[in-house]
C-alpha positions as CSV (number, residue, x, y, z in Angstrom):
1,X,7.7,0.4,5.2
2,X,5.0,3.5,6.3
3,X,2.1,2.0,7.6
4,X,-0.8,5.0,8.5
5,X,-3.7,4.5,11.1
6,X,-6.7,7.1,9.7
7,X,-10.2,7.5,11.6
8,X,-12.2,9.5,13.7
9,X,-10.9,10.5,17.2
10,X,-12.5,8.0,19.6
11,X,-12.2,5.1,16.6
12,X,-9.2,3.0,19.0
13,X,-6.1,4.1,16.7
14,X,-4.2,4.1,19.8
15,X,-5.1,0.9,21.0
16,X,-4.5,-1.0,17.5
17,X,-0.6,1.4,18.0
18,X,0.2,-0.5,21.1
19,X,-0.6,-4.2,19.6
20,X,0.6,-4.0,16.2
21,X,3.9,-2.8,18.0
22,X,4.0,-5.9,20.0
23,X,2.7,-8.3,17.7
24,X,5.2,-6.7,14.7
25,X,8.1,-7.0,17.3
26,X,7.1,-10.6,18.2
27,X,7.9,-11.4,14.2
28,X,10.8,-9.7,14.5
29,X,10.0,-6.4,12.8
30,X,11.4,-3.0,14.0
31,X,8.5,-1.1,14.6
32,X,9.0,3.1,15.1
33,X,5.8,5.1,15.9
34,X,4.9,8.5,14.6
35,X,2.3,11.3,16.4
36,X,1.8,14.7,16.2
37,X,3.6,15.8,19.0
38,X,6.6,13.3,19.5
39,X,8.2,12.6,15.8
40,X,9.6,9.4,15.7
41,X,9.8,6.8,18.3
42,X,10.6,3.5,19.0
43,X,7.2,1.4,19.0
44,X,7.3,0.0,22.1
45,X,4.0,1.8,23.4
46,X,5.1,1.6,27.0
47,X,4.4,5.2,27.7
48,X,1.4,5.6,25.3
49,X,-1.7,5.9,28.1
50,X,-3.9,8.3,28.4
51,X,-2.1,10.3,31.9
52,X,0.7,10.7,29.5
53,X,-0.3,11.7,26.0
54,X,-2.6,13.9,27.3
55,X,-1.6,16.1,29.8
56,X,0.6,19.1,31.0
57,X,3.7,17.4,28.9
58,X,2.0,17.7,26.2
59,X,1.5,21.7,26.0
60,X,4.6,22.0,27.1
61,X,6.4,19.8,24.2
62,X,3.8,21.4,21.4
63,X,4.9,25.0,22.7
64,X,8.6,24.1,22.3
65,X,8.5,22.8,19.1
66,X,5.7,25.0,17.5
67,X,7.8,28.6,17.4
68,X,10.1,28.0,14.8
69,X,8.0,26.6,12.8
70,X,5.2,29.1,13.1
71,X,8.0,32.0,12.3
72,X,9.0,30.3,9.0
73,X,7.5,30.6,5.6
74,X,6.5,26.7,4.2
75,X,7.7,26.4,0.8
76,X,5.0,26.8,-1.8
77,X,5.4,23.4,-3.6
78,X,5.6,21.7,-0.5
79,X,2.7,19.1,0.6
80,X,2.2,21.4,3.7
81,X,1.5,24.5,1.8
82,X,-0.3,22.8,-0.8
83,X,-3.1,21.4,1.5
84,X,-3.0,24.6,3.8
85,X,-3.8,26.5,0.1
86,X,-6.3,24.1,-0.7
87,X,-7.9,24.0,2.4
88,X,-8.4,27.4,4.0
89,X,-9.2,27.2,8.1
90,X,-11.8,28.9,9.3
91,X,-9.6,29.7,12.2
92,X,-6.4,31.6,12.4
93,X,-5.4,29.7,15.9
94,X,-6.2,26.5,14.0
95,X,-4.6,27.3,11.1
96,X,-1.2,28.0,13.0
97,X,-2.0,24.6,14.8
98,X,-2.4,22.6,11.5
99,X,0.5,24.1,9.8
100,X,3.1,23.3,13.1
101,X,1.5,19.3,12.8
102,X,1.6,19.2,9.3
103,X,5.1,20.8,8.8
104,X,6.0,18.0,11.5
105,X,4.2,15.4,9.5
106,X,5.9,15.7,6.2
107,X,9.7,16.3,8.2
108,X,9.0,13.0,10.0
109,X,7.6,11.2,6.7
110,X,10.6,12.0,4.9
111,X,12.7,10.5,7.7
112,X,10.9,7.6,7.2
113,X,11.0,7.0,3.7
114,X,14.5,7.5,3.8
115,X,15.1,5.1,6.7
116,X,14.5,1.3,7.1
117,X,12.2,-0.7,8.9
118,X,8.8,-0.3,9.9
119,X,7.0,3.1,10.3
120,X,3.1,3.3,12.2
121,X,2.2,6.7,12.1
122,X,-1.3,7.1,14.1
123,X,-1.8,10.4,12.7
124,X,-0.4,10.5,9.3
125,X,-0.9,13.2,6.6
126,X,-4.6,10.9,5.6
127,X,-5.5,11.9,9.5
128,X,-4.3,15.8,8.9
129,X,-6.6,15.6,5.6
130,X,-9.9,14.6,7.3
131,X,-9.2,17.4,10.0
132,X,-8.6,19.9,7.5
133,X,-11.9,19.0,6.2
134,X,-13.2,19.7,9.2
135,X,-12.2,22.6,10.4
136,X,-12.1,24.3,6.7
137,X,-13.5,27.7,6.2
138,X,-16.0,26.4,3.5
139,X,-16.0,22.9,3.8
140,X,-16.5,20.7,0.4
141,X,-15.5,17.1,0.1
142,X,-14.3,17.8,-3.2
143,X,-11.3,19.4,-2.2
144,X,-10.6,17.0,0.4
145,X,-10.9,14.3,-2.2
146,X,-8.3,16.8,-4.6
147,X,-5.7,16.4,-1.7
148,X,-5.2,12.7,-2.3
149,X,-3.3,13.4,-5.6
150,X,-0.6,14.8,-4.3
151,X,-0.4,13.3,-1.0
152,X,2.8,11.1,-0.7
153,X,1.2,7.2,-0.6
154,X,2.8,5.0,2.4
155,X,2.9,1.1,1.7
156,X,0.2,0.4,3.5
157,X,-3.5,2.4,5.1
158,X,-5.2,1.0,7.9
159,X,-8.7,2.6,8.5
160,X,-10.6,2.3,11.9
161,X,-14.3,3.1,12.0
162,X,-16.8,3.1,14.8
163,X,-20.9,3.5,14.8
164,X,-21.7,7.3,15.2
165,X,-22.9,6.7,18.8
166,X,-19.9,4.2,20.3
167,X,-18.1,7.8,18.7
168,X,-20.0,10.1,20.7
169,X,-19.9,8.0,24.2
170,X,-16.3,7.5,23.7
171,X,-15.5,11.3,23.1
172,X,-17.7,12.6,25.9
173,X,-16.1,9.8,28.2
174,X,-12.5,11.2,26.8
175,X,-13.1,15.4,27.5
176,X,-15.0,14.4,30.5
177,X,-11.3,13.4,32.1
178,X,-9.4,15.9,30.2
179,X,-7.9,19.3,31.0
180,X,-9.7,21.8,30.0
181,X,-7.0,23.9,28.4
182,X,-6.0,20.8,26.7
183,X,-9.6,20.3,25.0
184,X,-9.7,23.8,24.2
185,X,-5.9,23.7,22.6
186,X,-5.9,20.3,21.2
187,X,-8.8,18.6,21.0
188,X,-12.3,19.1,17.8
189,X,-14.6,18.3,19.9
190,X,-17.6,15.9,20.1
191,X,-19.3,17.7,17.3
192,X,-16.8,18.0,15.3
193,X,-15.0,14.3,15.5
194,X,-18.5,13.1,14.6
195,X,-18.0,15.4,11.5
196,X,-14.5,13.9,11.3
197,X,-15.8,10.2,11.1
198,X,-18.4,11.3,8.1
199,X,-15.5,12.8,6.2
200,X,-13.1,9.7,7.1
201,X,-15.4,7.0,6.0
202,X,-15.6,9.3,2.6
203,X,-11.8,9.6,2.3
204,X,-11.2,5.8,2.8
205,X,-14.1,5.6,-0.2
206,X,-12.0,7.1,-2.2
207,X,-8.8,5.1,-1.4
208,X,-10.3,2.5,-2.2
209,X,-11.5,3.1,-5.5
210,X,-8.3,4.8,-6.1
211,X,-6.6,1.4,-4.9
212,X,-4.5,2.9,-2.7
213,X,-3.3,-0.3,-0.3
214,X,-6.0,0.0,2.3
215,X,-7.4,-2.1,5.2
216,X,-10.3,-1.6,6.4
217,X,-10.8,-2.2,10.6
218,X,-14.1,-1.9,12.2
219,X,-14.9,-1.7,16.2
220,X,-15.4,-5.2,16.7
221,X,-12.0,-5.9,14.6
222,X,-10.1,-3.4,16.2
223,X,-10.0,-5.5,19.3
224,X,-9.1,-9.1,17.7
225,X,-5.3,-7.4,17.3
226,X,-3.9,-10.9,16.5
227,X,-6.3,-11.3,13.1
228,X,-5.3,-7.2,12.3
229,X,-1.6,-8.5,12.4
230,X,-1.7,-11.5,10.1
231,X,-2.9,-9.1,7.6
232,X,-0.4,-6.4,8.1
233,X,2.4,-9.0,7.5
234,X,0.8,-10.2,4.8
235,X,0.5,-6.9,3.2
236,X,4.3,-6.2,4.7
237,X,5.8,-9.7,2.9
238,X,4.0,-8.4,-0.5
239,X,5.9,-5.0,-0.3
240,X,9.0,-6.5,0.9
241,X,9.0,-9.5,-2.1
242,X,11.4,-8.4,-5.2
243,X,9.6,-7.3,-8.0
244,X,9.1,-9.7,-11.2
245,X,12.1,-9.0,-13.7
């Protein structure tokens, strides 16, 4: 099973990571995590605050692993070119940076569909879609909303969402204890994760109405873990029931 957590940066996808990988483990569900930077992992969370996904580990793991990649040539038909090609970035630092986590992305979500168990990725290729639409060159939902045809469907979206200002504080309190090279490298911005929440609440519109299996978590539900679990596992026993003869 791929679950993906979507939503703008400050929105508490972390913190919804660390107890759905608790409460999942609890029911006796193997739960591996997915990130940009770290492929696949057991979901244990242990390691998952903030002195240790952001900091000087973290350049130093992205600069390792971004080379190779950057030196290839993504096949055309591939998900990764085909939202690089329909989303040009405005930036050619960016664009290197979204085709290394996307390249990553699609390797680890073909590990996953290929494996078994349980799969959170808190960044998934939804999450690289609403950045795209951010940091595109000419940005138009429409070709954001194109995307979702051919992006591979995982059994199960969970969407987090925020009011615009609880967004803002969080971010500013975020940058305000970051490195700097790290915000510049790695981070959108305040500015631009607000621009990243109007595009995710549009995106999950669209799932919805194209019935992809979505739930929808707001701030005060983000933090009552226990209610968020009971419908995971629902939504986990419907995928994991044999289909009708």
């Amino acid at each position: 099973m791929i679950i993906e957590l979507f939503g703008p940066p400050g929105a508490g996808k972390t913190t919804l990571l660390r107890g759905l990988c608790q409460g999942l483990a609890k029911h006796g569900i193997n739960v591996k995590t997915v990130n940009g930077y770290r492929l696949i992992e057991h979901g244990s969370a242990q390691d998952d605050g903030p002195e240790i996904r952001h900091g000087i580990g973290r350049i130093g793991k992205k600069i390792a692993t971004s080379a190779p990649v950057l030196l290839s040539t993504l096949p055309k038909d591939s998900v990764a070119a085909r939202l690089l090609t329909s989303i040009p970035l405005r930036s050619r630092v960016w664009s290197w940076r979204m085709k290394v986590d996307i390249a990553q992305l699609c390797q680890s979500w073909r590990q996953a569909r290929e494996s078994s168990g349980c799969f959170i990725f808190e960044e998934g290729m939804i999450q690289a879609l609403c950045a795209l639409g951010v940091l595109a060159r000419t940005p138009r939902l429409d070709a954001v909303r194109k995307c979702l045809a051919f992006l591979p469907r995982p059994d199960l979206v969970v969407q987090l969402d925020a009011p615009q200002e609880t967004l803002r504080r969080r971010l500013e309190e975020r940058y305000a204890h970051q490195p700097l090279l790290e915000v510049i490298l790695f981070e959108l911005g305040v500015a631009r994760g607000l621009r990243q929440a109007e595009i995710s609440r549009e995106v999950g519109e669209c799932l919805r109405q194209d019935r992809w299996p979505l739930i929808q978590v707001n701030d005060a539900e983000a933090h009552d873990v226990d209610r968020v679990i009971a419908r995971v596992l629902g939504e986990h026993v419907r995928n994991a029931a044999p289909a009708d003869p």
